[in-house]
N, C-alpha and C positions, 0 to 999 in steps of 0.2 A: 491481403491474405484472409483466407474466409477463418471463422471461427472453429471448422471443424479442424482445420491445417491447426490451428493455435492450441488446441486441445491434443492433437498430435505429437505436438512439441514440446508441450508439457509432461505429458505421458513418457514419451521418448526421451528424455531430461529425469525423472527419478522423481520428480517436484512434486506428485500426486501419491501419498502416501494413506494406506489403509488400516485399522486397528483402534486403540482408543486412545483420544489424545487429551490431556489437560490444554484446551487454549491461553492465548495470554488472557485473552476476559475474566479465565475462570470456569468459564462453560465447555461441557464434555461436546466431544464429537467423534465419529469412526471415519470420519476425512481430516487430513492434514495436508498443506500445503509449504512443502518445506522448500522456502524460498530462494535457497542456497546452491539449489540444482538448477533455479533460473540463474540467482544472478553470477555465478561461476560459470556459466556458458553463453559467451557474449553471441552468439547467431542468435538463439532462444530469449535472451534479453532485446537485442533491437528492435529484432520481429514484434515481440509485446510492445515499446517503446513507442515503434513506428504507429502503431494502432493509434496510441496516444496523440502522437504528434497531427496523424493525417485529421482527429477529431476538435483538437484545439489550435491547428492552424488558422483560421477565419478569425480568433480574439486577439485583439490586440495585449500584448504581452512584452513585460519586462524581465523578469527573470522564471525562474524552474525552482522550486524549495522541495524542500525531501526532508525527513527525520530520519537521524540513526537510528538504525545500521542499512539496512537497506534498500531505504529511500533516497539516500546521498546517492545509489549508483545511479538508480534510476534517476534522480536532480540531475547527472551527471550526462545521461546517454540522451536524455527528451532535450536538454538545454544542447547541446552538442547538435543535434539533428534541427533543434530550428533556429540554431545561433545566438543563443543567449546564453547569457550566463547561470551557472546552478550556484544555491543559499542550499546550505546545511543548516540544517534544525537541528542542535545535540541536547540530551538531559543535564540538568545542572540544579541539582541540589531537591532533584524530585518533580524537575518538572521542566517543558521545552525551554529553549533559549537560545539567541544569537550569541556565540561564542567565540573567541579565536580571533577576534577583530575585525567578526563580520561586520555589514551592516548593509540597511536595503534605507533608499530614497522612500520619505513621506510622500505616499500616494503612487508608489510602484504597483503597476498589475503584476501579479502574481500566480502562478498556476502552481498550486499544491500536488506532488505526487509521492506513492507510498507503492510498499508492493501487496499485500493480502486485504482486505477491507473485510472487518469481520463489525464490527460495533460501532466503529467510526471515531473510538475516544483518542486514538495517536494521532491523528486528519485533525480532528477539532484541537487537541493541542496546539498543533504545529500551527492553524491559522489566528489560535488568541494569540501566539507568541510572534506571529506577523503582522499583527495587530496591534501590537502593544507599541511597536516603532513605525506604526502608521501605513502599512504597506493596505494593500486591498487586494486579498485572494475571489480570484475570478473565475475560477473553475479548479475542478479536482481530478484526475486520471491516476485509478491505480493499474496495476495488471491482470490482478485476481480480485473477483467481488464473491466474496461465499455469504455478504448476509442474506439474512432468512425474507427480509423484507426491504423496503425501499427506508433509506437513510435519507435523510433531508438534511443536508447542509449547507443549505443555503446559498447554492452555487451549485451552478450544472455540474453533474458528476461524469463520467464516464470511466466501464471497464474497458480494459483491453481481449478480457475475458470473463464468463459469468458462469459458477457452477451454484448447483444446489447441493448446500450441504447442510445437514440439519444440528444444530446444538441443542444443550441442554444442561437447566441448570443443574449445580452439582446434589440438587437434591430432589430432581426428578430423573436421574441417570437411570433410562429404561434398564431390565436386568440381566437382555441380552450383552448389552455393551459391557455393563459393569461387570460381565464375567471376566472381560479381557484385561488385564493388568493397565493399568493407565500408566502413561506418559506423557511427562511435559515437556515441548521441545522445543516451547519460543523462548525469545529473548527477556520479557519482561517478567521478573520476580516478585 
């Protein structure tokens, strides 16, 4: 599926939303990517998914990992489509963790996915905290990539999609935007 079809579908899903937003970072933006509109529509979910999966088929891989809330889906649909198993990543006591009676094999390849990639600090959570029980994440696929520049995490990354969205810290908020009443609409507080 080409990228303009995938931007289509995003559109056509609600998921691309305009005005001014509080990110979880912190930093302002007049794009939001409310990822609830992907992943409540399972066609618009695959289709991103499959992007994934057609990009990290040739690595050898053991499991799919994801962070709450909705990275579990997607852990859920990339693992499903190339037969592996999906690891939840959840918060626990201020920071990632294997929970619930997970656990992943010392020296499991692992392929980290998430769904917005704005900073990269949820991604690098989820892979100290796969690291911490010895795993080795081997690459990263989220669906939407809005950072401003190239993240380096140490491992081939790949979007499903890539927009240009521009941030801003909260104290160079140009003063077109700040005219617009801001809204925070992720998940992290």
């Amino acid at each position: 599926m080409s990228s303009v079809n995938l931007a289509k579908l995003l559109d056509d899903s609600g998921a691309v939303l305009k005005g001014h937003f509080i990110l979880t970072s912190g930093r302002h933006s007049d794009t939001y990517f409310e990822k609830f509109r992907v992943l409540e529509n399972p066609a618009v979910l695959s289709a991103l998914c499959a992007e994934i999966v057609r990009y990290f088929e040739p690595f050898k891989l053991d499991r799919v990992a994801g962070p709450t809330t909705g990275g579990i889906l997607i852990a859920y649909e990339v693992g499903r489509q190339m037969g592996l198993p999906a690891l939840y990543v959840e918060s626990e006591d201020g920071r990632k963790a294997l929970r619930r009676g997970a656990s992943v094999k010392k020296g499991s390849q692992v392929l980290v996915v998430d769904d917005v990639l704005t900073t990269g600090v949820s991604i690098r959570e989820v892979c100290e905290a796969l690291g911490e029980h010895g795993a080795e994440v081997v690459g990263v696929g989220v669906l939407i990539d809005r950072s401003e520049g190239d993240i380096d995490l140490g491992v081939p990354l790949f979007a499903a999609h890539r927009v240009r969205a521009t941030s801003y810290a909260p104290d160079e908020v140009p003063d077109w935007l700040a005219s617009i009443p801001a809204v925070k609409p992720g998940t992290r507080k």
